[in-house]
C-alpha positions as a LaTeX table, in Angstrom:
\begin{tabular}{lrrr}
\hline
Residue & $x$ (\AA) & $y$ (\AA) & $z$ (\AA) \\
\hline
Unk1 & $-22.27$ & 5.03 & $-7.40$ \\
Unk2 & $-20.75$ & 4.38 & $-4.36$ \\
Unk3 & $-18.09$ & 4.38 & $-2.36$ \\
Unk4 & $-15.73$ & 2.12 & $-0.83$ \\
Unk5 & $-17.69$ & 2.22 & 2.35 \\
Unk6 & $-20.82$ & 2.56 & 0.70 \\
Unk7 & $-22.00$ & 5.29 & 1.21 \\
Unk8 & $-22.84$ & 7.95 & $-1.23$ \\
Unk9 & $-20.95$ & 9.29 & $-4.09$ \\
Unk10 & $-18.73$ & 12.19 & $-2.46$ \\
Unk11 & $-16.06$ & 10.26 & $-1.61$ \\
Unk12 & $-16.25$ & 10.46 & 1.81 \\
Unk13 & $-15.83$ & 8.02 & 4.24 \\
Unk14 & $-17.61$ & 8.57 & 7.54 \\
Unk15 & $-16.99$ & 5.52 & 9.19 \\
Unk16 & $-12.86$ & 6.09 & 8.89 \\
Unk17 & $-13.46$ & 9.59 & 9.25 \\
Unk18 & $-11.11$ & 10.41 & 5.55 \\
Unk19 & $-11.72$ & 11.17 & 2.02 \\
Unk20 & $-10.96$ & 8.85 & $-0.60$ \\
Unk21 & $-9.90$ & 11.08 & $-3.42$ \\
Unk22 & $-7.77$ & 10.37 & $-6.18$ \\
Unk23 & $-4.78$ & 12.54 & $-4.96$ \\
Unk24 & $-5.09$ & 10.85 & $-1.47$ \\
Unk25 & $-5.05$ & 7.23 & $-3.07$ \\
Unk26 & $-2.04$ & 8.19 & $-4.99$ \\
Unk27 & 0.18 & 9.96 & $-2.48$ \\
Unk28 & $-0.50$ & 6.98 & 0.30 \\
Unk29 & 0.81 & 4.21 & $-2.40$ \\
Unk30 & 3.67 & 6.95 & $-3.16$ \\
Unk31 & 4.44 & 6.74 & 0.76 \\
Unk32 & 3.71 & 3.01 & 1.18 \\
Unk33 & 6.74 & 2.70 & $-1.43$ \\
Unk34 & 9.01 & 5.07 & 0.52 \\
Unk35 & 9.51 & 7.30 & $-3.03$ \\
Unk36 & 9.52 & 10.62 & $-2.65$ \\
Unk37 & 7.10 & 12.89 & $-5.23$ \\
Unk38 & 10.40 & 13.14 & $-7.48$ \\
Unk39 & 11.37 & 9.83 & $-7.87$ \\
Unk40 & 7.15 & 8.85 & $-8.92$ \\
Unk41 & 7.89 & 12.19 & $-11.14$ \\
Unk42 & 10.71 & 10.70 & $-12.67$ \\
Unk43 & 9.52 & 7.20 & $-13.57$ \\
Unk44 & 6.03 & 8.43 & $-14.96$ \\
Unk45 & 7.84 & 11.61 & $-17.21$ \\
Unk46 & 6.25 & 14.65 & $-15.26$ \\
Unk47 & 7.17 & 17.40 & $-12.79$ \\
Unk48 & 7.57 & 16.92 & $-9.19$ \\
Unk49 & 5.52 & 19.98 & $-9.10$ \\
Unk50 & 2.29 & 18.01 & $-11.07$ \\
Unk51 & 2.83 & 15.04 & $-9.02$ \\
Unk52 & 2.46 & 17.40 & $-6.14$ \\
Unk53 & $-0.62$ & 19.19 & $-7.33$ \\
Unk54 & $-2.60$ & 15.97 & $-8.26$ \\
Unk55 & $-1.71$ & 14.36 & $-4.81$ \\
Unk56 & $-3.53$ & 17.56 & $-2.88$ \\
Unk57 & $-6.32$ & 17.49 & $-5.66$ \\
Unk58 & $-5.13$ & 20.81 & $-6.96$ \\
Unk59 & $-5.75$ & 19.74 & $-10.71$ \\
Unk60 & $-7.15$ & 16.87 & $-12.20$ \\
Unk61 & $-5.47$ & 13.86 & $-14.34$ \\
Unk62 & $-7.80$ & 13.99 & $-17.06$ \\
Unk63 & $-5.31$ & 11.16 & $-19.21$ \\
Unk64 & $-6.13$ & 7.48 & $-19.11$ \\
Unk65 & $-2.49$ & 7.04 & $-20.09$ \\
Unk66 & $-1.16$ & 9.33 & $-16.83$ \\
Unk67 & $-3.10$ & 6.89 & $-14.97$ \\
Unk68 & $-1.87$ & 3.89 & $-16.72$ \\
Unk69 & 1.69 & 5.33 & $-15.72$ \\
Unk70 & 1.02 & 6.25 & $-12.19$ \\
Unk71 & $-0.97$ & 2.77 & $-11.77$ \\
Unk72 & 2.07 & 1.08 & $-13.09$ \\
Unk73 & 4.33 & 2.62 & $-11.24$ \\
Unk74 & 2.83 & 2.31 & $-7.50$ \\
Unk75 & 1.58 & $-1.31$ & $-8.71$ \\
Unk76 & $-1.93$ & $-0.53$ & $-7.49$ \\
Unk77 & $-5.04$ & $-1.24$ & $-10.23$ \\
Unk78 & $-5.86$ & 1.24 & $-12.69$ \\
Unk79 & $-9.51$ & 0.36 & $-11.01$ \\
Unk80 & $-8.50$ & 1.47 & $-7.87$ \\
Unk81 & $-7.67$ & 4.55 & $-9.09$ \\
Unk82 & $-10.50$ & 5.29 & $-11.74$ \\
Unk83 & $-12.32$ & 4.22 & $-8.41$ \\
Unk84 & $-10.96$ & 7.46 & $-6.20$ \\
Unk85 & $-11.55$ & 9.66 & $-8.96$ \\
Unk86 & $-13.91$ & 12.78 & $-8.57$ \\
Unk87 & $-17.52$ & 11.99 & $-10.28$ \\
Unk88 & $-17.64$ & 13.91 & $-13.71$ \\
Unk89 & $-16.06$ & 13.11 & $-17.60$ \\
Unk90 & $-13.98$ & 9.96 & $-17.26$ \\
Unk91 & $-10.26$ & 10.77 & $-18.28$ \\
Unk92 & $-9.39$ & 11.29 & $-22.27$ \\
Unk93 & $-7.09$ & 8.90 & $-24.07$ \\
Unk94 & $-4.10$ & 11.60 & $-25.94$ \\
Unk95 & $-5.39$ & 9.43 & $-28.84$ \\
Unk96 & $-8.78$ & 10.29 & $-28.99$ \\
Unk97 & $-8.64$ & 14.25 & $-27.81$ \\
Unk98 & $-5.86$ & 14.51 & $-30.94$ \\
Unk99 & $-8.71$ & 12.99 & $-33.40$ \\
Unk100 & $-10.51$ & 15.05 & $-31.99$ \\
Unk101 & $-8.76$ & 18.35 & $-32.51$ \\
Unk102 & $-7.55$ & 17.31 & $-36.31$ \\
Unk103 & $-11.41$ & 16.70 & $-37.05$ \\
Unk104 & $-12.53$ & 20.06 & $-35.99$ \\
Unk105 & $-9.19$ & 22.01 & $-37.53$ \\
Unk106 & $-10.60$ & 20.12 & $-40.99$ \\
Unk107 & $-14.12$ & 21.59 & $-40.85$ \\
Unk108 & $-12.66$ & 25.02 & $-41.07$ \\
Unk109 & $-14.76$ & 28.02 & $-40.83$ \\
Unk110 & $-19.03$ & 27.04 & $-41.32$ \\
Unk111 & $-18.66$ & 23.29 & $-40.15$ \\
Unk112 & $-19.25$ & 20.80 & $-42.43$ \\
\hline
\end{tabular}
């Protein structure tokens, strides 16, 4: 995979001399806006303090719907962003990680 400058998969981007991460991409479309972290808090229904974390890639967003939210909220592609994210298991619909759980709590003890 590679990046938007081509080169390699760590995000980096030598030729600009910054990292294209997920929290970066994010906070800059925040700024471009003019919104402070509360106000992209408010309109996706989380904490200032998560919208903080995520921007300094302190934790990860690990929901296709957060990044629905965010995407629709900054206007910027949900490609762009699935683009900036850190290599490794592509976000979890809520959907399918409930299934999930509600198959598993039905095989009990022993499996099935």
């Amino acid at each position: 995979m590679l990046t938007r400058c081509g080169y390699g998969t760590s995000g980096a981007c030598p030729v600009a001399g910054i990292e294209l991460t997920l929290g970066k991409t994010i906070a800059k479309a925040r700024r471009r806006k003019g919104w402070p972290q509360r106000d992209l808090a408010a309109m996706i229904g989380r904490s200032e303090s998560w919208v903080s974390q995520v921007e300094r890639d302190v934790i990860p967003v690990n929901s296709l719907d957060a990044l629905r939210q965010i995407s629709d909220a900054l206007g910027i592609s949900l490609a762009e962003l699935l683009a900036a994210a850190p290599p490794g298991p592509a976000p979890v619909s809520t959907r399918r990680r409930a299934s999930s759980a509600r198959v598993d709590r039905n095989l009990g003890p022993g499996g099935g």
